[in-house]
N, C-alpha and C positions, 0 to 999 in steps of 0.2 A: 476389345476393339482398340485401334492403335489411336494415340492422340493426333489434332491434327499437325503438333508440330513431328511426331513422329512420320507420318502421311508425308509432308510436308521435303523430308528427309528422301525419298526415294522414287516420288513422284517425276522426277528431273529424268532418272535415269533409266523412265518407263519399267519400272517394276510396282509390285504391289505391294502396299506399304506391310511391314509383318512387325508384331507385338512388340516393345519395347528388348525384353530380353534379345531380338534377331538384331535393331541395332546393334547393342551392345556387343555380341558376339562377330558382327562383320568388325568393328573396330580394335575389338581383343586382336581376330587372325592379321588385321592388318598391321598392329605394331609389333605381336608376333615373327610376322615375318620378316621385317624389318629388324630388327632384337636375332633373328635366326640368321641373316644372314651378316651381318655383325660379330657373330660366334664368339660372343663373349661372355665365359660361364662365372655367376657373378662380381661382386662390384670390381671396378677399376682397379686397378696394378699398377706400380712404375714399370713392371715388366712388359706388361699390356700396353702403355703409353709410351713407351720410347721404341717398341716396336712398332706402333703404328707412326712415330716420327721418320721409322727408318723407312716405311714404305710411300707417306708422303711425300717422303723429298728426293725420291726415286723417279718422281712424274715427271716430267717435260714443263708441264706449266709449275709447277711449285720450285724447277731450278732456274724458271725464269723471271719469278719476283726479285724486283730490286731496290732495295731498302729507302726507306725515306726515317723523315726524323719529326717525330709528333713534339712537338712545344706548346707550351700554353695551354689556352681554352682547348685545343687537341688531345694533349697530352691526357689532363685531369679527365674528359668527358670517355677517354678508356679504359679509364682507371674504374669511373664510376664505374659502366657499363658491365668492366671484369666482375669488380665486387657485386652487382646486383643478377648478374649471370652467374657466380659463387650463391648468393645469397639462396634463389631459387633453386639449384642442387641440392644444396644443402636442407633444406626442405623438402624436396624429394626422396632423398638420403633417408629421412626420419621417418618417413610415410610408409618405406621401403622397410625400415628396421621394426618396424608394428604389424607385430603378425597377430594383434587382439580380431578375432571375426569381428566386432563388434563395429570396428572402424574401418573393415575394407571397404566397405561400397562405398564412404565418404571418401577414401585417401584414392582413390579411384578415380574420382569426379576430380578433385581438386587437384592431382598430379598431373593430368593436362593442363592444366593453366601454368604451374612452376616447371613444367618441362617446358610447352613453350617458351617462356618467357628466359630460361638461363641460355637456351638456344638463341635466342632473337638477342641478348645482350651479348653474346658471346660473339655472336657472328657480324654484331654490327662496329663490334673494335677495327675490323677488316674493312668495314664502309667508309668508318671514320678516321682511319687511315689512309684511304685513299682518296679523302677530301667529300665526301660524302655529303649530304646532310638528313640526319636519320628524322623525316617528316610523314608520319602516319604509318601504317601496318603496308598499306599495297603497296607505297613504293619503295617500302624496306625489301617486302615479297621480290616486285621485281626487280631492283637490283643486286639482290643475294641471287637469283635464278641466272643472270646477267655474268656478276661475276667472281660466284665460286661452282654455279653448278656448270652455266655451260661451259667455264676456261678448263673444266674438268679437274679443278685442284682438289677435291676430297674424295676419296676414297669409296666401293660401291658400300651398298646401294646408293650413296647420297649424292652420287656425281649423275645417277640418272634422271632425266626429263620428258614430258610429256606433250605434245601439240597436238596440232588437229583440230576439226571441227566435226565432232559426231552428229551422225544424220546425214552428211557429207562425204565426208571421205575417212579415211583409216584414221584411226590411231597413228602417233609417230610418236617412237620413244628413240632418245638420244646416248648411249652407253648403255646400250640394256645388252646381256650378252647372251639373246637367243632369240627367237623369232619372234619375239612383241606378241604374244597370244596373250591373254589376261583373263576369257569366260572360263569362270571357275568358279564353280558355289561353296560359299565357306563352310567348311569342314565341320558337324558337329563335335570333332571330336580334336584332339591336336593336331598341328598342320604341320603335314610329312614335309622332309626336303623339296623332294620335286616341287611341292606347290607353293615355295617362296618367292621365286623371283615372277610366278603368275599372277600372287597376290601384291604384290609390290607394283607391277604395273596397273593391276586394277586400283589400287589405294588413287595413283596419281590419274589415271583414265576418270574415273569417276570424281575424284578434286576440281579436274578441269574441266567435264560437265556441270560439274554442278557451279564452278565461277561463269561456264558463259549464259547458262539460264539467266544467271541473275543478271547478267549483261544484255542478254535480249528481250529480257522485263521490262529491263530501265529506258530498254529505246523503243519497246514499243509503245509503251506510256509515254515518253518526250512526244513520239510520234503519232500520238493518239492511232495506233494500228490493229488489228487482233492480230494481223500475221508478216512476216519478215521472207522477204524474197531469199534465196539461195546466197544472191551477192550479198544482201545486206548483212548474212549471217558469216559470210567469210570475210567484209571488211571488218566488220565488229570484234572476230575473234585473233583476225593480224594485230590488234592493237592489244592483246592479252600473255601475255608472257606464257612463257611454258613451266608448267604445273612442275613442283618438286617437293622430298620431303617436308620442306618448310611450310609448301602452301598446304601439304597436309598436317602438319603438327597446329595449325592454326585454324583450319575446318575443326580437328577436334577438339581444341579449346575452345570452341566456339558454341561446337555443338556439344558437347559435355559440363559445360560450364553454365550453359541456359540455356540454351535452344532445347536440346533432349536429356534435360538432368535426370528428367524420370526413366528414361532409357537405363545411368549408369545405375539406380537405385535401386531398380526392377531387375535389370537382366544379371544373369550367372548365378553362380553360384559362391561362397567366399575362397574357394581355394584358386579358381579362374581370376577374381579382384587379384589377389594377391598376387598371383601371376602376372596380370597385367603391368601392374606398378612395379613388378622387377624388371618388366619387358621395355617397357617407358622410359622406367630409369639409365639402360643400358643403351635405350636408340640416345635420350638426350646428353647423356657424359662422353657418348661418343662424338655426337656433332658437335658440344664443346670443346672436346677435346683438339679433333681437327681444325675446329676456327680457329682454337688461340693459337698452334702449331702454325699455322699459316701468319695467322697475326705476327706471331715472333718472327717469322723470318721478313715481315715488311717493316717493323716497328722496333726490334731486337729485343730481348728478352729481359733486359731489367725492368722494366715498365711492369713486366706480372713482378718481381718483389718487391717492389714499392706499392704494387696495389694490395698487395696480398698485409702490410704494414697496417691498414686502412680498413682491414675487412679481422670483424669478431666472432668466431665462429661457437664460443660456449664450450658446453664440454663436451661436444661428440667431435669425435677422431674422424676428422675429413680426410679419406684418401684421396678423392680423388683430385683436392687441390694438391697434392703434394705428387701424384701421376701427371698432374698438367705440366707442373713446374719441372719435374724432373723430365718431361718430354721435350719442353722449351727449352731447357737450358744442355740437350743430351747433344751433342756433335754429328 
């Protein structure tokens, strides 16, 4: 029988809650296909990273950023941010180079919280750059959603978004490149091509159910109500930003971290773990790699080697600071 924080998990999106392993396996295929359409066959490259530099700075919006100059408390607080966005890779990295069975299901559970977290530092050099103030998770959420997903500067899948108020009206996804369909039951087995960019909008469809439940929780309880009129459920959700990788990297830290630990402990098998944490590793070095690429071109590029000065990596050979840096500093 599923626990109730498993219940708990699926009850939103009017299905029936299914055994821990079924969580675990909807969030394998969702960063799967994420990881698939990324088409990056393992770890990071300079070659890999100054080609994604050359396809950034091809976009409309990434040749319309224009430089500012971070000083002072600015300066150093991207410094930090780099190195603690370093730090988390890098612990990913290691999670990733442990292919003992012993320690999958743990390095599983716990590379959602250092993939979050090198993403969320990495991406906020870019907030804090443009005068920011990085104040709690949701409003980091929606101004990362604000402005790198919808200004469209990162590259897909991460440039896509999600609105709407289900039970209401459609889905709306924003860069998505084909008819926004997303009902698709996850694949017991590996997820073919065709069904990446369906599970990709399901990741973000079902992220952003599951953040307005817990918005029309919250008011129906202010409101001592059982039930929420049609309008109230559309003014509630005009005030919610539109759902993107980020707001899913942070569902799964959330819910692999404590909410549904038992899910990561229980479901799979170890070679699917293992798979994961390569899958993980290759969505998060990609959206840090794009944030700092963006970063440099608003903040210029010495600021990563002075941060990089600052940061002790031990003795494993980090590539993919040395793909970041050579992406930043590539022409």
């Amino acid at each position: 029988m599923a626990s109730p924080l498993v219940e708990g998990l699926f009850k939103n999106a009017g299905e029936r809650a299914p055994d821990p392993p079924m969580v675990y396996r909807h969030h394998a295929a969702y960063v799967g296909a994420l990881a698939g359409i990324v088409g990056r066959p393992g770890p990071l490259t300079r070659e890999m990273a100054e080609t994604t530099a050359r396809q950034l700075r091809q976009r409309p919006a990434f040749q319309r950023i224009q430089r500012r100059k971070a000083d002072g408390d600015a300066r150093n607080e991207v410094m930090m941010c780099l190195v603690s966005s370093w730090q988390n890779l890098w612990s990913l990295a290691r999670a990733g180079e442990d292919r003992a069975s012993d320690n999958a299901r743990l390095h599983s559970a716990a590379a959602t919280v250092n993939a979050y977290y090198a993403v969320y530092m990495a991406s906020a050099c870019w907030l804090i750059g443009k005068g920011f103030r990085i104040d709690g998770h949701l409003k980091f959420l929606r101004s990362i959603s604000t402005e790198l997903v919808r200004r469209d500067l990162l590259l897909p899948p991460f440039n896509v978004s999600c609105a709407g108020v289900h039970q209401i009206d459609a889905d709306t996804f924003t860069n998505s490149p084909d008819d926004g369909s997303w009902d698709l039951k996850v694949p017991g087995t590996s997820l073919r091509e065709e069904h990446r960019w369906p599970m990709v909008r399901k990741l973000l469809a079902t992220t952003r159910r599951a953040v307005l439940e817990d918005r029309f929780a919250e008011h129906r309880q202010r409101r001592k109500k059982t039930r929420l009129t049609r309008q109230e459920k559309i003014e509630i959700a005009s005030s919610v930003h539109s759902s993107t990788a980020f707001d899913y990297l942070f569902r799964l830290r959330v819910r692999s971290n404590y909410k549904d630990i038992r899910a990561f402990l229980m479901g799979g098998d170890v070679g699917s773990h293992l798979d994961f944490v390569d899958d993980l590793r290759c969505v998060a070095e990609s959206l840090c790699l794009q944030s700092t690429i963006v970063c440099a071109q608003l903040l210029g590029s010495d600021i990563f080697d002075e941060a990089l000065g600052q940061f002790h990596p031990g003795a494993l050979k980090l590539d993919f600071i040395d793909a970041q840096l050579s992406a930043v500093h590539s022409s």
